[in-house]
C-alpha positions as a Markdown table, in Angstrom:
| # | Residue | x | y | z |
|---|---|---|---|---|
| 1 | Unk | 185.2 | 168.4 | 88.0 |
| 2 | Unk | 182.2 | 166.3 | 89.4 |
| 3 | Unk | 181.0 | 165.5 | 86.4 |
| 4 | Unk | 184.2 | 164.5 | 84.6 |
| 5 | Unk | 184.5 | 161.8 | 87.4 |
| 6 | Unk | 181.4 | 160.4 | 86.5 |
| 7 | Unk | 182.8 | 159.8 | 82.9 |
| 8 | Unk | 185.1 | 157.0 | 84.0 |
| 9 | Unk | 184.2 | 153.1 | 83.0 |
| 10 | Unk | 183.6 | 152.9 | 87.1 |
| 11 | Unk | 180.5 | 151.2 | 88.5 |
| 12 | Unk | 178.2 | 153.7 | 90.1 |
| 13 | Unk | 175.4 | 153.5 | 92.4 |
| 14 | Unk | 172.9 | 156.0 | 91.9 |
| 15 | Unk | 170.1 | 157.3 | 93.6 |
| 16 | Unk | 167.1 | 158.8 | 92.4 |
| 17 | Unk | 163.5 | 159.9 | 91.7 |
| 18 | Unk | 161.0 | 158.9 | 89.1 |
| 19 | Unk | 157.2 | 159.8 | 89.4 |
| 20 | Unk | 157.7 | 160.0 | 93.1 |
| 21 | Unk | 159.5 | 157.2 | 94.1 |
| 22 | Unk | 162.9 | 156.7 | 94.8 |
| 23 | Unk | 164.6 | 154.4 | 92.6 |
| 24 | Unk | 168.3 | 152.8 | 93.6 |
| 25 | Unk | 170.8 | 151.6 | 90.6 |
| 26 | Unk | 174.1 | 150.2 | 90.0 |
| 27 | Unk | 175.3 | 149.9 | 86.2 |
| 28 | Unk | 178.3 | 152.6 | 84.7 |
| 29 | Unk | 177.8 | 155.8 | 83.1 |
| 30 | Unk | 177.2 | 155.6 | 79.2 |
| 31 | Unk | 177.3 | 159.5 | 78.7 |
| 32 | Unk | 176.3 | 163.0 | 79.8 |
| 33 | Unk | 173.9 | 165.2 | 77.9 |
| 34 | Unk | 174.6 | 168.9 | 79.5 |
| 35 | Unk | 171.9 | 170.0 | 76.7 |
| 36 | Unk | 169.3 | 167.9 | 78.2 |
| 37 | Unk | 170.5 | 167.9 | 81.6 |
| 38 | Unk | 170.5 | 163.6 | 81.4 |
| 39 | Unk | 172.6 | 161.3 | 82.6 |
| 40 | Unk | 172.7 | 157.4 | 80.7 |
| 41 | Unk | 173.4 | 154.5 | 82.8 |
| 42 | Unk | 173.9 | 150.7 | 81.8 |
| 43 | Unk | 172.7 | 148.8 | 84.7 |
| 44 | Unk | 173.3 | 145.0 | 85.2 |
| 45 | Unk | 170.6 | 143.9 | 83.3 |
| 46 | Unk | 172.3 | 145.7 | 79.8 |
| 47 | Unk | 170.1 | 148.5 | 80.0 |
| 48 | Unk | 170.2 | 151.7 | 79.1 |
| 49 | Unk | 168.5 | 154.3 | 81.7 |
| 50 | Unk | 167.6 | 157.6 | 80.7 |
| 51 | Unk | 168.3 | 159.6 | 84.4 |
| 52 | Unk | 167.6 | 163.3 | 84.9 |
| 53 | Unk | 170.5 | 165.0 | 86.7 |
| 54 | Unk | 167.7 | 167.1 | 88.7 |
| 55 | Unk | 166.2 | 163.9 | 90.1 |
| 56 | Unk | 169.4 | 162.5 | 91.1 |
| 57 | Unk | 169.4 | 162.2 | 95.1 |
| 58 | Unk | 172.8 | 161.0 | 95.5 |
| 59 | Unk | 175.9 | 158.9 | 93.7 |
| 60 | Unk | 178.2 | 156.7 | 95.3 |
């Protein structure tokens, strides 16, 4: 059910880890990939992030 909510053309915060640091985006979820356990984001800038869902601190 969590994950399904994601799916929605909403915009989404997201908080998260990359090499260590944490990172803080906004942008709306592009797709889920269960397989790969990754999460793509469009951010304001147009781009696409790549975002593991183990990294992920929290999403608002």
């Amino acid at each position: 059910m969590f994950l399904r909510s994601l799916i929605k053309n909403e915009l989404v915060t997201i908080n998260y880890y990359k090499e260590g640091t944490l990172y803080k985006c906004k942008g709306h979820v592009q797709g889920l990939n269960l397989a790969e356990q990754t999460l793509s984001l469009k951010d304001q800038q147009e781009k696409i992030l790549s975002i593991r869902l183990s990294k992920i601190m929290k999403i608002s």
